[in-house]
PyMOL commands that place a pseudoatom at each C-alpha (Angstrom):
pseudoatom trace, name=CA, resn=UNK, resi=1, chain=A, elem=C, hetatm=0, pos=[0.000, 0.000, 0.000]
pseudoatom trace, name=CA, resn=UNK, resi=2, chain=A, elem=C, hetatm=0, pos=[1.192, 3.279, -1.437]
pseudoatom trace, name=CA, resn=UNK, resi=3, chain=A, elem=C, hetatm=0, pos=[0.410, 6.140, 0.948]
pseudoatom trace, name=CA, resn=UNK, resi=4, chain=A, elem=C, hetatm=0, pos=[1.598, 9.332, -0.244]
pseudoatom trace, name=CA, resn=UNK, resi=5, chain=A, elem=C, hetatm=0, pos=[0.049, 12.160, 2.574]
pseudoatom trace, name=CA, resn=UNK, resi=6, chain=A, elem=C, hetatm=0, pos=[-1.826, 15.344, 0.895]
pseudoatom trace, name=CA, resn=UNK, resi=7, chain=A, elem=C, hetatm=0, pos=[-2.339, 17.457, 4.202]
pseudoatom trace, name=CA, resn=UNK, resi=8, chain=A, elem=C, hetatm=0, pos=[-5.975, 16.565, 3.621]
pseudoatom trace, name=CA, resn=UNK, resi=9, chain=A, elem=C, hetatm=0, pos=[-5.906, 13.601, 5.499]
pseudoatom trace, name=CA, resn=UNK, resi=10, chain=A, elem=C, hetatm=0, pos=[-3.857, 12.260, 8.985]
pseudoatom trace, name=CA, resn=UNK, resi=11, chain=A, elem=C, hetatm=0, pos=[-2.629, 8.164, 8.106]
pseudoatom trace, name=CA, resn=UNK, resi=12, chain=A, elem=C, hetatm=0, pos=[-2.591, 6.070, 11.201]
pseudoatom trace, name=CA, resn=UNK, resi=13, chain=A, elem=C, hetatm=0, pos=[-1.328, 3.070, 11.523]
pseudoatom trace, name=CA, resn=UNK, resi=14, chain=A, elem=C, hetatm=0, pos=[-2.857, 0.300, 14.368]
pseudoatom trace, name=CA, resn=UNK, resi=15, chain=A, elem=C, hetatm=0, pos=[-1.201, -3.164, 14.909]
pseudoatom trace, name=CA, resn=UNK, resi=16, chain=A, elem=C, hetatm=0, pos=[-3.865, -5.350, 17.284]
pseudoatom trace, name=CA, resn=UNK, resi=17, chain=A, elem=C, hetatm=0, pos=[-4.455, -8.749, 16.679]
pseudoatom trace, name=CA, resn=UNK, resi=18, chain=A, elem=C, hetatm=0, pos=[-7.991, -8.564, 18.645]
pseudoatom trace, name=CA, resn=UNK, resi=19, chain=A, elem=C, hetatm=0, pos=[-10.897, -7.944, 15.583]
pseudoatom trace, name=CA, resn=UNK, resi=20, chain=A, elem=C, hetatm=0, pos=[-13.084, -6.536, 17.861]
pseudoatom trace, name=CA, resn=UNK, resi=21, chain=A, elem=C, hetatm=0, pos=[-10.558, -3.749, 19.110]
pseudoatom trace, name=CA, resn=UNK, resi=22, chain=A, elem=C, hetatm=0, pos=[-9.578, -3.230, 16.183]
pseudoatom trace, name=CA, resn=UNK, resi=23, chain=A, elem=C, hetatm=0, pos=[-13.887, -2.773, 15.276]
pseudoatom trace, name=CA, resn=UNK, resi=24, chain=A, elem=C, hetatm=0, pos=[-13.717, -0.189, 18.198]
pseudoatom trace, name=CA, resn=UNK, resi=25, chain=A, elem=C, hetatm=0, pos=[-10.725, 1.559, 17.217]
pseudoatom trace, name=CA, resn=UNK, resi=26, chain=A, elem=C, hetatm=0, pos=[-12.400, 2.061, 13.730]
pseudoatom trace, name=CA, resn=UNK, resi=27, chain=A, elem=C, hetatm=0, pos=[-15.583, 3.008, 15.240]
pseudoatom trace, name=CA, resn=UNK, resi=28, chain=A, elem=C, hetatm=0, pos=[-13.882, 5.759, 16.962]
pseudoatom trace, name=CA, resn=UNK, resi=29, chain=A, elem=C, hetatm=0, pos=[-11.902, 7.242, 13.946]
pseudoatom trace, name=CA, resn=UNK, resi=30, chain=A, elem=C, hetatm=0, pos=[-15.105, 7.381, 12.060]
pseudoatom trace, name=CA, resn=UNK, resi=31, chain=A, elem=C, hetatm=0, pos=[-16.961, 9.024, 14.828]
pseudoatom trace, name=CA, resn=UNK, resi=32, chain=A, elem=C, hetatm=0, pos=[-14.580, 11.724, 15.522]
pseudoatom trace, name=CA, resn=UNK, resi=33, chain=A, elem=C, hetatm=0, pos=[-15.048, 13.454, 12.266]
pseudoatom trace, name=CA, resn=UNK, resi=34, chain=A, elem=C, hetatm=0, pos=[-12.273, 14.122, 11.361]
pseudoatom trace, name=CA, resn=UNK, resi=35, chain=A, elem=C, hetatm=0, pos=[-10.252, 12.976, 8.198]
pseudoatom trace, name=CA, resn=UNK, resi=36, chain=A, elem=C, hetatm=0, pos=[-8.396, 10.038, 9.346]
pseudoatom trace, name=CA, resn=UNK, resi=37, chain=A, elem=C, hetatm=0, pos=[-7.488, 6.836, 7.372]
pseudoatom trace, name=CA, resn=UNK, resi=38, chain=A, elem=C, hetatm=0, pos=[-6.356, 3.492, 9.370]
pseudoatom trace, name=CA, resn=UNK, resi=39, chain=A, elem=C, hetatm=0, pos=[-4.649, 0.667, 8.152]
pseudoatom trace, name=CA, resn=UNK, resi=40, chain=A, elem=C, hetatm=0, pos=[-4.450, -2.230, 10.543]
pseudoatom trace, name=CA, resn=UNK, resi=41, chain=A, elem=C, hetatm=0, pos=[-2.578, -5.348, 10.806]
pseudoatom trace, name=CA, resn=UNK, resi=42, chain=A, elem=C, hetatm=0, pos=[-2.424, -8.040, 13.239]
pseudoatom trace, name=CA, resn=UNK, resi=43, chain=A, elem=C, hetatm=0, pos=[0.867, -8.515, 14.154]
pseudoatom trace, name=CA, resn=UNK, resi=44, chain=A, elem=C, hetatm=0, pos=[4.525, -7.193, 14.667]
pseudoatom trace, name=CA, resn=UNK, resi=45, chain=A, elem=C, hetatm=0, pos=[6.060, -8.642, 11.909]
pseudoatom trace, name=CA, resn=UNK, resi=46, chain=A, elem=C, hetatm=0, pos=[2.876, -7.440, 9.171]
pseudoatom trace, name=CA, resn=UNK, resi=47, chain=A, elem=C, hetatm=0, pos=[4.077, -4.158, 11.027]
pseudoatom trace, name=CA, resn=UNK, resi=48, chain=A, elem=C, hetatm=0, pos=[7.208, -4.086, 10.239]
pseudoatom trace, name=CA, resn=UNK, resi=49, chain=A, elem=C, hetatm=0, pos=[6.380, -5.608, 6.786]
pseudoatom trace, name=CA, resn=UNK, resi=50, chain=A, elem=C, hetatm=0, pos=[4.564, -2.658, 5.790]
pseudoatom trace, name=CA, resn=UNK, resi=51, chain=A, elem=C, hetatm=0, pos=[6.731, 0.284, 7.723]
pseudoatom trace, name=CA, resn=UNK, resi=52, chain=A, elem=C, hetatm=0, pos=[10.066, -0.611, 6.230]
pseudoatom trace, name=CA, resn=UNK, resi=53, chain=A, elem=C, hetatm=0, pos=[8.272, 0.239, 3.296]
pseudoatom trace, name=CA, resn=UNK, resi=54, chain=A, elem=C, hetatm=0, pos=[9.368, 3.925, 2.708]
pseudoatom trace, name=CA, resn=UNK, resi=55, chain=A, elem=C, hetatm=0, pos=[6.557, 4.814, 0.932]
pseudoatom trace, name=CA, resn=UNK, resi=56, chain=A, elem=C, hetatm=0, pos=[4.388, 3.892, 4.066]
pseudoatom trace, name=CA, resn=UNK, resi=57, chain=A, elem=C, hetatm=0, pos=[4.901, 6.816, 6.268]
pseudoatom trace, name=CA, resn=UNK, resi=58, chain=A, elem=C, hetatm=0, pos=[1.952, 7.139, 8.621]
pseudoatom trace, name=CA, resn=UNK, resi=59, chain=A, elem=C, hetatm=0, pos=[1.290, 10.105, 11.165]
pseudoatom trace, name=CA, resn=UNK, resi=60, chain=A, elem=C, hetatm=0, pos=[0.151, 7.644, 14.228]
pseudoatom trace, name=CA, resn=UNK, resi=61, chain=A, elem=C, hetatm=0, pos=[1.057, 4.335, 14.746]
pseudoatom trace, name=CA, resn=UNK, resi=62, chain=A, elem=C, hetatm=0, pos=[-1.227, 2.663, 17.546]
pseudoatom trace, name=CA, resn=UNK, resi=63, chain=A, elem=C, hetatm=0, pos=[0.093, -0.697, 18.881]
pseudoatom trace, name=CA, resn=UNK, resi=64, chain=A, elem=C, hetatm=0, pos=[-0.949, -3.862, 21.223]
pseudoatom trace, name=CA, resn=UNK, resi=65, chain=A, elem=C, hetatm=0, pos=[2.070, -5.315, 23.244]
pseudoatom trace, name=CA, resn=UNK, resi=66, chain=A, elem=C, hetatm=0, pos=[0.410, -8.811, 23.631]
pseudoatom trace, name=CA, resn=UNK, resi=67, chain=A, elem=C, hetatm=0, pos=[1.383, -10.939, 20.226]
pseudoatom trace, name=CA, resn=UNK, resi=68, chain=A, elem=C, hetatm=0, pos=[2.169, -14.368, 20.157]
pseudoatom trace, name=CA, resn=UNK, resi=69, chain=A, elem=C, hetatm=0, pos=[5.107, -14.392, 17.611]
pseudoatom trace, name=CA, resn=UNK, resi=70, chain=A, elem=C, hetatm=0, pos=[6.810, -11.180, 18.501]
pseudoatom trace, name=CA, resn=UNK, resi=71, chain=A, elem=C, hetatm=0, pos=[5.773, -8.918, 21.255]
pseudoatom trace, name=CA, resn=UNK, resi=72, chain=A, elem=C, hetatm=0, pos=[5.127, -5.329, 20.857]
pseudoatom trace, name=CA, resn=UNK, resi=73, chain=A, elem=C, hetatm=0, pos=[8.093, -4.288, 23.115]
pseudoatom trace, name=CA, resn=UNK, resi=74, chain=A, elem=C, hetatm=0, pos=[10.490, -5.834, 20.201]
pseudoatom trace, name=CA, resn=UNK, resi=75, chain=A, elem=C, hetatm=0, pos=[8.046, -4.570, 17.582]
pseudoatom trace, name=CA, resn=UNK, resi=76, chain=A, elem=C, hetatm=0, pos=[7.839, -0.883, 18.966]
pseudoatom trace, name=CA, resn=UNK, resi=77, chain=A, elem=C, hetatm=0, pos=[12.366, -1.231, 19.405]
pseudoatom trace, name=CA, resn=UNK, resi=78, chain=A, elem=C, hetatm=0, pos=[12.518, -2.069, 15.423]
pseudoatom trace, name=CA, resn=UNK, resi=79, chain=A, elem=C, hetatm=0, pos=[9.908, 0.909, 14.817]
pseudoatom trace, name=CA, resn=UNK, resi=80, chain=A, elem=C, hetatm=0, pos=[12.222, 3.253, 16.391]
pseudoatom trace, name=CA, resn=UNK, resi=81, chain=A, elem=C, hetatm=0, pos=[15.168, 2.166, 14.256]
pseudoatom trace, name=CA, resn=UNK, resi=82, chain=A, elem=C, hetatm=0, pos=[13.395, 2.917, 10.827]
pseudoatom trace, name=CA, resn=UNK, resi=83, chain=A, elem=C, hetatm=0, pos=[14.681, 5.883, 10.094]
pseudoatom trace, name=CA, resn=UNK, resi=84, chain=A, elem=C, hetatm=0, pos=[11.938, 7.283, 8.486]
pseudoatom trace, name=CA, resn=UNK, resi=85, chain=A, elem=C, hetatm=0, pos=[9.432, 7.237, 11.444]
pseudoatom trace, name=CA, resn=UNK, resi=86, chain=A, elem=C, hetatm=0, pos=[11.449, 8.985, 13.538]
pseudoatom trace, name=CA, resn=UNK, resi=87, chain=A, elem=C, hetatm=0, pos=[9.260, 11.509, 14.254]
pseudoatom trace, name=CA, resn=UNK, resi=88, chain=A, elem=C, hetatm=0, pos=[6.201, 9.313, 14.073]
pseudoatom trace, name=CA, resn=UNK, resi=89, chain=A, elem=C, hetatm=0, pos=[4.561, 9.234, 17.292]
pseudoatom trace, name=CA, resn=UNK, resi=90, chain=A, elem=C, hetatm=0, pos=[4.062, 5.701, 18.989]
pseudoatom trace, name=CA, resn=UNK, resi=91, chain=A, elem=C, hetatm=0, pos=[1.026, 5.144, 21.019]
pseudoatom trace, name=CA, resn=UNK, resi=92, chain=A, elem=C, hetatm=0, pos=[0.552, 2.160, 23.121]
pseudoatom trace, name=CA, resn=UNK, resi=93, chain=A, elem=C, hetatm=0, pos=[-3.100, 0.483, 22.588]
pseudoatom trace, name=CA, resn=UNK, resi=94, chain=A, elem=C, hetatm=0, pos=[-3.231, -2.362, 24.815]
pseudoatom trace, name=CA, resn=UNK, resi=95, chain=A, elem=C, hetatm=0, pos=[-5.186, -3.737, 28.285]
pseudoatom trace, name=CA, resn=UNK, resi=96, chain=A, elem=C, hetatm=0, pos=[-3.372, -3.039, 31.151]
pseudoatom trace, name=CA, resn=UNK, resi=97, chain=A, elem=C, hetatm=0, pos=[-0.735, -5.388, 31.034]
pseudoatom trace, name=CA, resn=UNK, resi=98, chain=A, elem=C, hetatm=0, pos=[1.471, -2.890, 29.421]
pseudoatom trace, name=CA, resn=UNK, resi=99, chain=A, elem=C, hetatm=0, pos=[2.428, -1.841, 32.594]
pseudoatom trace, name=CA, resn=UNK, resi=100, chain=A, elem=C, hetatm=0, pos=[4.446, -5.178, 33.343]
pseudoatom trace, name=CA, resn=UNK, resi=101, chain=A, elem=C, hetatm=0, pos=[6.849, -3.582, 29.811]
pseudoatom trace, name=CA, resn=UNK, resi=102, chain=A, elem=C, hetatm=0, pos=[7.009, -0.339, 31.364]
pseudoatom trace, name=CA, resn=UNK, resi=103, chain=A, elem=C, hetatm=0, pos=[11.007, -0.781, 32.274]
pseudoatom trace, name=CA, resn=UNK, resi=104, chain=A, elem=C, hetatm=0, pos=[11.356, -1.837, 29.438]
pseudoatom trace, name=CA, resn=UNK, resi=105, chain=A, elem=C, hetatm=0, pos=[9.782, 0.804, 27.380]
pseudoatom trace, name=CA, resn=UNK, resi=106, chain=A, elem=C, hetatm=0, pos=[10.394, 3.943, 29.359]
pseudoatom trace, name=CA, resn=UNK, resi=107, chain=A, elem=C, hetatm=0, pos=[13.755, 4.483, 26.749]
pseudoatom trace, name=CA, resn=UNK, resi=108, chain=A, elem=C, hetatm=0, pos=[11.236, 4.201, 23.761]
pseudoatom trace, name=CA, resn=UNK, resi=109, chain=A, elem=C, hetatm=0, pos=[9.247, 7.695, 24.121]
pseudoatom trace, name=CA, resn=UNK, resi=110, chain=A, elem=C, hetatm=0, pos=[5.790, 6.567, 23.374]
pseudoatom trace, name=CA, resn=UNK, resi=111, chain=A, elem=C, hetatm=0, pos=[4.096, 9.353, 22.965]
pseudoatom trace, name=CA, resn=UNK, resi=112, chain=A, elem=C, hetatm=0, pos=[0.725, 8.396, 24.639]
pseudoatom trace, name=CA, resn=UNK, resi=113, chain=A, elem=C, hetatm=0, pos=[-0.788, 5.217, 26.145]
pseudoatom trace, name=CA, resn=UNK, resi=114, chain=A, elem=C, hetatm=0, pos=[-4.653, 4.235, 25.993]
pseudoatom trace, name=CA, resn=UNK, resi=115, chain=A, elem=C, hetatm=0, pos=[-5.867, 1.360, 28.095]
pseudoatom trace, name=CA, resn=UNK, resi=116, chain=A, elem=C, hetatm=0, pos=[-8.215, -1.380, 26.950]
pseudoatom trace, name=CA, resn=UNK, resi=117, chain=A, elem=C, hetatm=0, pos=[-10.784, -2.130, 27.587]
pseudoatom trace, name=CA, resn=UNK, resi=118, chain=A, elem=C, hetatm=0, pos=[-11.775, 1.266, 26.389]
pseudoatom trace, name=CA, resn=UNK, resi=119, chain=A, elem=C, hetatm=0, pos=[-15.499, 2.773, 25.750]
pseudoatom trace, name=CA, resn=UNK, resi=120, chain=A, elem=C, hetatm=0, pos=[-16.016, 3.875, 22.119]
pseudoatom trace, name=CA, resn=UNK, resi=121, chain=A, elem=C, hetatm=0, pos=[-17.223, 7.584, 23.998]
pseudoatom trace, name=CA, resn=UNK, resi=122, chain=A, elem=C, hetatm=0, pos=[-13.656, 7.438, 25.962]
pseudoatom trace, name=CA, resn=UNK, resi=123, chain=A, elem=C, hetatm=0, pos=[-11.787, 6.464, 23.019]
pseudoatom trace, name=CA, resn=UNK, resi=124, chain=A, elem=C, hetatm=0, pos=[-13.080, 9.160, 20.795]
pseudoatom trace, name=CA, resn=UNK, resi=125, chain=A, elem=C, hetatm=0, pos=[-12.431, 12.011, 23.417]
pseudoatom trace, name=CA, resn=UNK, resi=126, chain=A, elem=C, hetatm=0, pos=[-8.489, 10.542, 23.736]
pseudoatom trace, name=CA, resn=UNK, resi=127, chain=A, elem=C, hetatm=0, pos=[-8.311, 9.747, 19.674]
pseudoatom trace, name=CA, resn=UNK, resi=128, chain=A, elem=C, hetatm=0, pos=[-9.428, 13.693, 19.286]
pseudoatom trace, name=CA, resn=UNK, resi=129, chain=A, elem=C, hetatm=0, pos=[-6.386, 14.741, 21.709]
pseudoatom trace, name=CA, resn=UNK, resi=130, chain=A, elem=C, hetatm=0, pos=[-3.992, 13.229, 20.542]
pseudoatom trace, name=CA, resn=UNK, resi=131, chain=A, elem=C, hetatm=0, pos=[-5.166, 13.736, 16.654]
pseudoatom trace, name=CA, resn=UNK, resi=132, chain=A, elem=C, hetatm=0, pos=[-5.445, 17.107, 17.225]
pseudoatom trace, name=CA, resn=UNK, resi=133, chain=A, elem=C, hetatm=0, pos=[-1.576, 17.432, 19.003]
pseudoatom trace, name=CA, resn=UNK, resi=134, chain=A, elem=C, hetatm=0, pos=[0.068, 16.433, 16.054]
pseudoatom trace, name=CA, resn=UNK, resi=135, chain=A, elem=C, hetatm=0, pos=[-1.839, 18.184, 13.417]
for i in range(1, 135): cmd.bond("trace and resi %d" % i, "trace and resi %d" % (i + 1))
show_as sticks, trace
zoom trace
């Protein structure tokens, strides 16, 4: 997938292997109203499939921490060697067991952290924020 950004639209990017988050998360984007486009995948390595990609330069990348093949602690490390998503901010999506990986994340500088479960009316209100940070 070619992505090539216009300033008329914000490209996110959200890595969850749960359907039904990533049904919420979707629910949300289309909700706030703004123009935001998400591509998902379901694991680290589709992730890092699709962002060494240079041509694949999204403005959020969202990401779970609990995969099976490779967690999102090793998933979010590679991220932040791709040079070209340097300044891409990372955002932890996950339940709360992300705070087990906090040692080991602290050196990472996600930029924000939402908590699943999460209610679609929550999730909109902290989508908006953190849309509207970057933009």
């Amino acid at each position: 997938m070619m992505i090539e950004n216009n300033n008329n639209y914000k490209y996110c990017l959200l890595v969850d292997s749960n359907f039904e988050d990533q049904e919420i998360f979707e629910t949300a984007i289309d909700l706030i109203g703004l123009n935001i486009e998400c591509s998902t995948v379901i694991d680290g390595a589709q992730c890092l499939e699709l962002l060494n990609n240079k041509n694949f330069v999204p403005d959020f990348i969202f990401i779970d921490i609990n995969f099976k093949a490779m967690d999102g602690v090793e998933c979010l490390k590679a991220i932040k060697k791709i040079a070209h998503l340097q300044n891409t901010p990372l955002i932890i999506y996950s339940d709360p067991t992300f705070l087990n990986y906090m040692n080991k994340i602290k050196s990472l500088k996600i930029h924000a952290f939402l908590t699943k479960p999460i209610e679609v009316t929550f999730l909109c209100k902290k989508l908006a924020k953190i849309f509207k940070e970057k933009t």
